[in-house]
C-alpha positions as CSV (number, residue, x, y, z in Angstrom):
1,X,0.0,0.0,0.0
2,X,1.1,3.7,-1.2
3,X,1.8,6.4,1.0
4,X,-1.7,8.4,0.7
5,X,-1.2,12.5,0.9
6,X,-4.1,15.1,1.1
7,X,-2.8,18.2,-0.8
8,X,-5.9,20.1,-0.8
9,X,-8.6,20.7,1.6
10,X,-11.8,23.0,1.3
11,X,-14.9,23.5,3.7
12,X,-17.9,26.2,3.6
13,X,-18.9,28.1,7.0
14,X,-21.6,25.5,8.8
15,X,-25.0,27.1,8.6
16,X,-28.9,26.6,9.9
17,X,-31.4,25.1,7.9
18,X,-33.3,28.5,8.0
19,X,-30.5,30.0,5.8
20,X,-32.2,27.9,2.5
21,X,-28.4,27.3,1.3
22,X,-29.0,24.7,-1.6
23,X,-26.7,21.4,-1.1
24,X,-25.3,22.3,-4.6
25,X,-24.0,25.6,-3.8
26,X,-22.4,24.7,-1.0
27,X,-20.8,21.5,-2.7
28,X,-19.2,23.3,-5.1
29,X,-18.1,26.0,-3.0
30,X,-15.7,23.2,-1.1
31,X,-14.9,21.5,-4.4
32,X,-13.3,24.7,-5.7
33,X,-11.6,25.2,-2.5
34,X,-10.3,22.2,-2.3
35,X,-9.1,22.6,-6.3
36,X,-7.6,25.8,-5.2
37,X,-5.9,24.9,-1.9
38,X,-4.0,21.9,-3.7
39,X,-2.8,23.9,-7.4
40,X,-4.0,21.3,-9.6
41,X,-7.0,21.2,-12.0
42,X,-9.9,19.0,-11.8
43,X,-9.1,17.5,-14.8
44,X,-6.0,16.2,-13.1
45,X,-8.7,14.2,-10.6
46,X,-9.3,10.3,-12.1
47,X,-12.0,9.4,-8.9
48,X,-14.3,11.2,-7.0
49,X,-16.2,9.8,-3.9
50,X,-19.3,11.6,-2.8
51,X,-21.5,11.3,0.2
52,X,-24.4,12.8,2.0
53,X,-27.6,11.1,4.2
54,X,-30.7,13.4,3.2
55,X,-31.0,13.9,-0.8
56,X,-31.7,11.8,-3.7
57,X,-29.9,9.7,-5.1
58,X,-27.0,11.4,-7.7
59,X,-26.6,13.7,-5.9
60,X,-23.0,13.7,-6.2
61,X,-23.1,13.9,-9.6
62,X,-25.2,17.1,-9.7
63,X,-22.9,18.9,-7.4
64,X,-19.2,17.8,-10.0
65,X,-21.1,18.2,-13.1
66,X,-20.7,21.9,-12.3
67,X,-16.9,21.7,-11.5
68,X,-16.1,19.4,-15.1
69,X,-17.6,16.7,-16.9
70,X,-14.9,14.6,-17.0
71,X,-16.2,11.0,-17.0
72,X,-14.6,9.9,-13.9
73,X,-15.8,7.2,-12.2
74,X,-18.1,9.1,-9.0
75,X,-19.1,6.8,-6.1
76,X,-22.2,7.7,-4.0
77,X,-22.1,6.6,-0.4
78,X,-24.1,7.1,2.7
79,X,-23.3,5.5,6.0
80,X,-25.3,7.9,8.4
81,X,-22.6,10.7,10.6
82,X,-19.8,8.7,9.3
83,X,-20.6,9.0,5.5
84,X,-17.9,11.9,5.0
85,X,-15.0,9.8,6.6
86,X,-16.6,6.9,4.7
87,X,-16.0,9.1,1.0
88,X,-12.1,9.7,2.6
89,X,-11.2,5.9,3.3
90,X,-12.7,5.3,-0.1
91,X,-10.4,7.4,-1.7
92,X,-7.5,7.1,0.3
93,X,-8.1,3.2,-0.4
94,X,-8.2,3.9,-3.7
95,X,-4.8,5.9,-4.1
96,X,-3.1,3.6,-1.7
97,X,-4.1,0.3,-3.7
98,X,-2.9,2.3,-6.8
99,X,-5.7,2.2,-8.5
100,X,-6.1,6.4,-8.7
101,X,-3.4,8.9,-8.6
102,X,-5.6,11.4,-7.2
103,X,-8.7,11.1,-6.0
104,X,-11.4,13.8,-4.4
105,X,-13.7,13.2,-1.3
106,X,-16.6,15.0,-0.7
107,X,-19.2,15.4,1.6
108,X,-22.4,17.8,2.0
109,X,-25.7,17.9,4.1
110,X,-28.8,20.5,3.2
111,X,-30.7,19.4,6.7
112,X,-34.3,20.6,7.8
113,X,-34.9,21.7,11.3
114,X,-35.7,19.3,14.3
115,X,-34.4,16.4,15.5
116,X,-33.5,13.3,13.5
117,X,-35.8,11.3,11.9
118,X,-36.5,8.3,9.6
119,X,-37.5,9.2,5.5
120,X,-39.1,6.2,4.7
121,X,-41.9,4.6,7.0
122,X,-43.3,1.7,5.1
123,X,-40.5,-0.5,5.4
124,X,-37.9,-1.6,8.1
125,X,-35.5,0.7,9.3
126,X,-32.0,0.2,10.1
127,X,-31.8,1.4,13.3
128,X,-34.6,-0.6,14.8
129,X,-32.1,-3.1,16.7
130,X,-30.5,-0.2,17.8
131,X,-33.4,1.2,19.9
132,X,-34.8,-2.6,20.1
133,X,-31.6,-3.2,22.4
134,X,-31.5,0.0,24.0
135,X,-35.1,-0.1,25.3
136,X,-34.0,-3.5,26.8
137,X,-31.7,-1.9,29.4
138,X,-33.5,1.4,29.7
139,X,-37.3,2.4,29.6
140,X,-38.2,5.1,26.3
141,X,-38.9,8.7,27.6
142,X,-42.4,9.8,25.6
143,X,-41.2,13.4,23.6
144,X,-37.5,12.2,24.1
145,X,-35.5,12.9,21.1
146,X,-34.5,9.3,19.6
147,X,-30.6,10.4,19.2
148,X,-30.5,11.7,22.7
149,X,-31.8,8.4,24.5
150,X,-29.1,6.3,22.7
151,X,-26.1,8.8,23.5
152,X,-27.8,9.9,27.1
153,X,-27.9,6.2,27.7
154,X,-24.7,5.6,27.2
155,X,-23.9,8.4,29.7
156,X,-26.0,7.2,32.4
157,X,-24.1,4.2,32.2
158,X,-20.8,6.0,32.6
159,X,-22.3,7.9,35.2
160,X,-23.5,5.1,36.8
161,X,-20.4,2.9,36.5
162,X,-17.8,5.9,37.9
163,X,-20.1,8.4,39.5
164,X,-19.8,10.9,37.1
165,X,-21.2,14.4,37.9
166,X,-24.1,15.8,35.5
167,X,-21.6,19.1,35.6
168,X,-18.6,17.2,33.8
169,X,-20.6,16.8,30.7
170,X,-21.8,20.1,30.7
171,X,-18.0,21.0,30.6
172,X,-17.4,19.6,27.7
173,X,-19.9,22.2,25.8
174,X,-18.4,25.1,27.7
175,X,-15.2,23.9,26.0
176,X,-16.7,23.7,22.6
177,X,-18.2,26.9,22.6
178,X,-14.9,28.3,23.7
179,X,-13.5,27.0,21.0
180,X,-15.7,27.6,18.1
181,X,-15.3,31.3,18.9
182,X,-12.2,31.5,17.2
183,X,-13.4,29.3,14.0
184,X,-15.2,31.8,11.4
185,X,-16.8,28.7,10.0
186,X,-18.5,27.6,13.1
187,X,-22.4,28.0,12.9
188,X,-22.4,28.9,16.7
189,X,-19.9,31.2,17.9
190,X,-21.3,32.8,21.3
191,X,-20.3,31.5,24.5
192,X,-21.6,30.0,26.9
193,X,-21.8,29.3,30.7
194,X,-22.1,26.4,32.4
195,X,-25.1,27.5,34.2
196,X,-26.9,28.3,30.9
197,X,-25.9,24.8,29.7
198,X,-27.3,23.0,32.6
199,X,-29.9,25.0,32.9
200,X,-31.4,24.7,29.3
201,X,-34.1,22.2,28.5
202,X,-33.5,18.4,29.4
203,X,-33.4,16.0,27.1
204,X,-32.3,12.6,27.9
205,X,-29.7,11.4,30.8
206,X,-27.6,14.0,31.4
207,X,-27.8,15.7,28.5
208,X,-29.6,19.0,28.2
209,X,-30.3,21.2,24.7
210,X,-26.8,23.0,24.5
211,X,-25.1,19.4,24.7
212,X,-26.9,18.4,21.9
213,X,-25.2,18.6,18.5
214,X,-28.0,20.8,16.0
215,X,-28.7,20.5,12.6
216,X,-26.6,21.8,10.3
217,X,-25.8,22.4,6.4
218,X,-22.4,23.2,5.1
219,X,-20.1,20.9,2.5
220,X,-16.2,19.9,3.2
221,X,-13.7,18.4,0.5
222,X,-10.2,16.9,0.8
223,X,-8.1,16.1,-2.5
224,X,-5.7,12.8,-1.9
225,X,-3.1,11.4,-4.5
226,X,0.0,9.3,-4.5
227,X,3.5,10.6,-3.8
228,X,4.4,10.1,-7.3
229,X,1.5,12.6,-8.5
230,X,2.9,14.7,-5.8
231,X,6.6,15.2,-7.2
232,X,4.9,15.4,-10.4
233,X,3.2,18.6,-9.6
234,X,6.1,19.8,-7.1
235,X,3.7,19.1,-4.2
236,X,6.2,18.6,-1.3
237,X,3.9,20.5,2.2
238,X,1.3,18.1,2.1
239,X,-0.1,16.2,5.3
240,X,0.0,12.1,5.0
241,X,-2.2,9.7,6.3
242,X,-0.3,7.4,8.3
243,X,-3.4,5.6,9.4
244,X,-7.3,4.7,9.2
245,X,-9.4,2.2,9.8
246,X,-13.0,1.4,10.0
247,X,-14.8,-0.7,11.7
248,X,-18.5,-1.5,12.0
249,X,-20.5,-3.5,14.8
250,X,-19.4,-6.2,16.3
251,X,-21.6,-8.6,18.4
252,X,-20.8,-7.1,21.5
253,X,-23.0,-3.6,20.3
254,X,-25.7,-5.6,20.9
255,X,-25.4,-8.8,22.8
256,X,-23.4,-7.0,26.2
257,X,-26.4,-4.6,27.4
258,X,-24.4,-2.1,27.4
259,X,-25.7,1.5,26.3
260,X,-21.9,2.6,25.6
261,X,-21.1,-0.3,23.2
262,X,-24.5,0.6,21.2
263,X,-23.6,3.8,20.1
264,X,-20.1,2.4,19.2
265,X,-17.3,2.2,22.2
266,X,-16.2,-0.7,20.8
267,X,-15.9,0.2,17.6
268,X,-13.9,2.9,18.5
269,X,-11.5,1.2,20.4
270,X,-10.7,-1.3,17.7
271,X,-10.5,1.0,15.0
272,X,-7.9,3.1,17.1
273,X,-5.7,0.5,18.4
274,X,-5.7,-0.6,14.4
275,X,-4.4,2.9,13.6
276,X,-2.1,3.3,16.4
277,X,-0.6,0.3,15.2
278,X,-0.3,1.0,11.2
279,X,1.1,4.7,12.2
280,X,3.6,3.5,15.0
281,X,2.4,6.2,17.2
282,X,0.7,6.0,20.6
283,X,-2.0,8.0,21.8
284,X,0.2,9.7,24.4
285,X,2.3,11.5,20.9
286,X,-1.0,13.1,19.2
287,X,-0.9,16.4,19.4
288,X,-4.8,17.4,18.3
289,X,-8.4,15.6,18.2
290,X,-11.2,16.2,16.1
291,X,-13.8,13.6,17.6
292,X,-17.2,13.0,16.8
293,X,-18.7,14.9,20.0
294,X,-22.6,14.9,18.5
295,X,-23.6,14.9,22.5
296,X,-21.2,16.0,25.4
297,X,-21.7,12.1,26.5
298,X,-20.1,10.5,23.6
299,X,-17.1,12.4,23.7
300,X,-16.3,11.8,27.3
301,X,-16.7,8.2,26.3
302,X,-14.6,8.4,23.1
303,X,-11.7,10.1,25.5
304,X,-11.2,6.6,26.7
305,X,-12.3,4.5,23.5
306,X,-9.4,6.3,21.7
307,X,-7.1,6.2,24.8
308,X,-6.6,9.5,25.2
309,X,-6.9,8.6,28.9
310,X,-7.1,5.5,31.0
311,X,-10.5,3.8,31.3
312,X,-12.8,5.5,34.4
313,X,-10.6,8.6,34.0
314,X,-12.3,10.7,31.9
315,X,-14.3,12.9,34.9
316,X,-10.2,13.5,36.0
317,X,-9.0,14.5,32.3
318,X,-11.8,17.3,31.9
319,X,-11.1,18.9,35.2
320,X,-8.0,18.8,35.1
321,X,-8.5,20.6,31.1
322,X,-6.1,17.9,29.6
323,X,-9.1,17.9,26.6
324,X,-8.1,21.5,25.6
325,X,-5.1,24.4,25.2
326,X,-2.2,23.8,27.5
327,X,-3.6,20.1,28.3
328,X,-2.3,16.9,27.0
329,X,-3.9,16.9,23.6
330,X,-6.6,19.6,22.1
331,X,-9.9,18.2,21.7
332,X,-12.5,19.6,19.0
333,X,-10.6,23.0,18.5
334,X,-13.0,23.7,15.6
335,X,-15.5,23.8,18.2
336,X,-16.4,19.9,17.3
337,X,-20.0,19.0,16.0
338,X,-21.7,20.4,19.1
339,X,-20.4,24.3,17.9
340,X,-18.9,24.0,14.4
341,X,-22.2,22.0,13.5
342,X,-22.7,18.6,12.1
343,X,-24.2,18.7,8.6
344,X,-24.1,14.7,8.7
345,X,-22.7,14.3,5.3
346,X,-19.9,16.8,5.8
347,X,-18.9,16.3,9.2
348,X,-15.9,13.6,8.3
349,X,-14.4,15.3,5.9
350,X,-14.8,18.8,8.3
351,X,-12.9,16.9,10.4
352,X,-10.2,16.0,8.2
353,X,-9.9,19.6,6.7
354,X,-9.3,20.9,10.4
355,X,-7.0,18.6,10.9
356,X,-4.7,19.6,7.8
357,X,-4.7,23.5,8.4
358,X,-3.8,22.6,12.2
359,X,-0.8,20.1,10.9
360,X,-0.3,23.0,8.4
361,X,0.0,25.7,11.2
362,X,-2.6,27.7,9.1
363,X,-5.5,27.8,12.0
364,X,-4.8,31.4,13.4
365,X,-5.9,31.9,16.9
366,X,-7.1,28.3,17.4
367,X,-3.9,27.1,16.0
368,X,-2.4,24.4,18.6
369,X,1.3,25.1,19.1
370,X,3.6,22.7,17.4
371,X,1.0,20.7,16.0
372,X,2.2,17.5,14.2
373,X,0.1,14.3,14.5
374,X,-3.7,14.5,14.5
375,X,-6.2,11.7,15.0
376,X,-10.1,11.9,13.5
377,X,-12.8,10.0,14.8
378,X,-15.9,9.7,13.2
379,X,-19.3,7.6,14.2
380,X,-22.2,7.0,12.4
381,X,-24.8,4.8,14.0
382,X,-26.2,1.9,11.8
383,X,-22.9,1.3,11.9
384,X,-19.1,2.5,11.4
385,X,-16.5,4.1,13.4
386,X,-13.8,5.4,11.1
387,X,-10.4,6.7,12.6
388,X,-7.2,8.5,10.6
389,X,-4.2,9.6,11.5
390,X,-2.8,12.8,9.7
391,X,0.8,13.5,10.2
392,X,3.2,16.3,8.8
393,X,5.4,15.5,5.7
């Protein structure tokens, strides 16, 4: 397998639904970032990956039509939160294998207001053994959103298992608010106290409205390619991937009664001991996170599926602000899904793009000092845990 490196990154500001942004303008909008951040021409691209959870189907092709109609081969995907990391391993598999020189991943989301919901009722839906398991080792909560019980649940659990203080979560989107204020694409920006997070409606566990992710549009891109293409086009600051894996359910999700395992711990885990060990690198040596914090509960849990710290210690790590500037590694400096937004679609490959400008030293005030190795995780439920390593040529 090829060394895989992204040379070209592009990402639109996050917005609410009520701004009527059409999923094509902001697609395009990242594609031509992207084009521009790396130097090279979209001719110059021989495979394009695509993904999204709420439009119809093609809807890749609509967006790239607009950038060149170059008939490339262009893959559709959609594996819920995950899809945009989904597009990435897809492509970087592709270059890697040596099957494209240079390959382009994109992701986009045009979302509608209110929680999240299932399109299509007359059949079944894939998340019904999700919820059929949860409601095994938890009783439903009438008005509830469905996305909260899973992710609350799994906090409960935590809580329940190391006595865990409502507070710590509530942290966690103090941090993130924090943080999004110095990232101009970041659809909330204000801060917040933790009063007025723990103090705003309750929706599950110990979740209340601010630790809930909201919905989001936006559109993210990343352009990968082979070191050959690279010295070809006298490429030579680019980031590498040194690692990824993904990794969907494994019996346990379902079969231990365990609310953390549902909404993917052990996915997690075993996707990051997979990277640490393709990369060489411990999780002690990575300098930044961007984890998949779509409730202040699964990232206090992904702390320890990632082994940023030791199992039980998480309550310890946040107090003692390890998760952020001046700790042991930065956590969500874009302000994570919970401030930079989570357009589902998007959200890998936002990831990924923050990752590069951090590794690139190009993130201005929310730039973490000496920034060389950065880990992704991504989680869609349904299910697939993606994690990368980005390191610094």
């Amino acid at each position: 397998m090829r060394k895989v490196n992204v040379i070209g990154v592009g990402m639109t500001n996050f917005t609410t639904p009520k701004e009527l942004i059409p999923y094509t303008t902001m697609g395009l909008s990242a594609v031509r970032d992207a084009l521009k951040d790396s130097g090279i021409n979209y001719d110059e691209i021989d495979q394009a990956y695509t993904g999204w959870v709420y439009a119809d189907s093609c809807a890749g092709e609509k967006i790239l039509y607009d950038v060149g109609m170059t008939g490339i081969p262009i893959f559709n995907v959609n594996n819920n939160c995950s899809t945009g990391s989904n597009a990435l391993y897809l492509a970087r598999q592709a270059v890697a294998s040596g099957v494209s020189e240079c390959a382009l991943a994109l992701g986009f989301e045009q979302m509608t207001p209110g929680a999240l919901g299932s399109t299509f009722m007359d059949r079944p839906m894939p998340m019904e053994t999700f919820f059929t398991k949860l409601f095994e080792i938890q009783e439903p909560v009438e008005g509830a959103p469905p996305a909260a019980m899973l992710f609350g649940g799994a906090g409960v659990e935590y809580m329940e298992k190391y006595g865990t203080k409502p507070e710590t979560f509530g942290k966690i989107a103090v941090k993130a608010r924090k943080h999004a204020e110095n990232n101009e694409r970041a659809v909330f920006r204000n801060l917040l106290s933790l009063e007025e997070i723990m103090e705003s409606p309750h929706q599950f566990g110990p979740l209340t409205r601010f630790q809930c992710c909201p919905p989001t549009c936006g559109a993210a891109a990343a352009i990968i390619c082979s070191d050959e293409f690279a010295a070809q086009h006298g490429i030579s600051d680019s980031v590498f991937i040194s690692g990824q894996s993904m990794i969907t359910d494994f019996t346990s999700s379902f079969e231990d009664k365990s609310a953390m395992k549902i909404v993917g711990y052990d996915m997690t885990s075993a996707a990051a001991k997979d990277v640490y060990e393709q990369a060489g690198v411990g999780p002690e040596e990575v300098d930044v996170v961007e984890l998949h914090d779509c409730f202040t509960a699964n990232e206090l849990i992904t702390y320890e599926g990632l082994g940023l710290t030791p199992e039980g210690t998480a309550e310890k790590f946040i107090e003692d602000g390890d998760n952020t500037y001046g700790g042991k590694v930065v956590t969500n400096p874009s302000g994570g899904l919970l401030s930079k937004g989570h357009p589902l679609g998007a959200t890998g490959l936002a990831q990924c793009a923050e990752l590069v400008w951090q590794l690139r030293g190009e993130c201005g005030s929310r730039q973490v000092d000496d920034a060389k190795i950065g880990l992704q995780h991504n989680i869609g439920l349904g299910g697939a845990a993606v994690v990368t390593m980005y390191q610094k040529n």
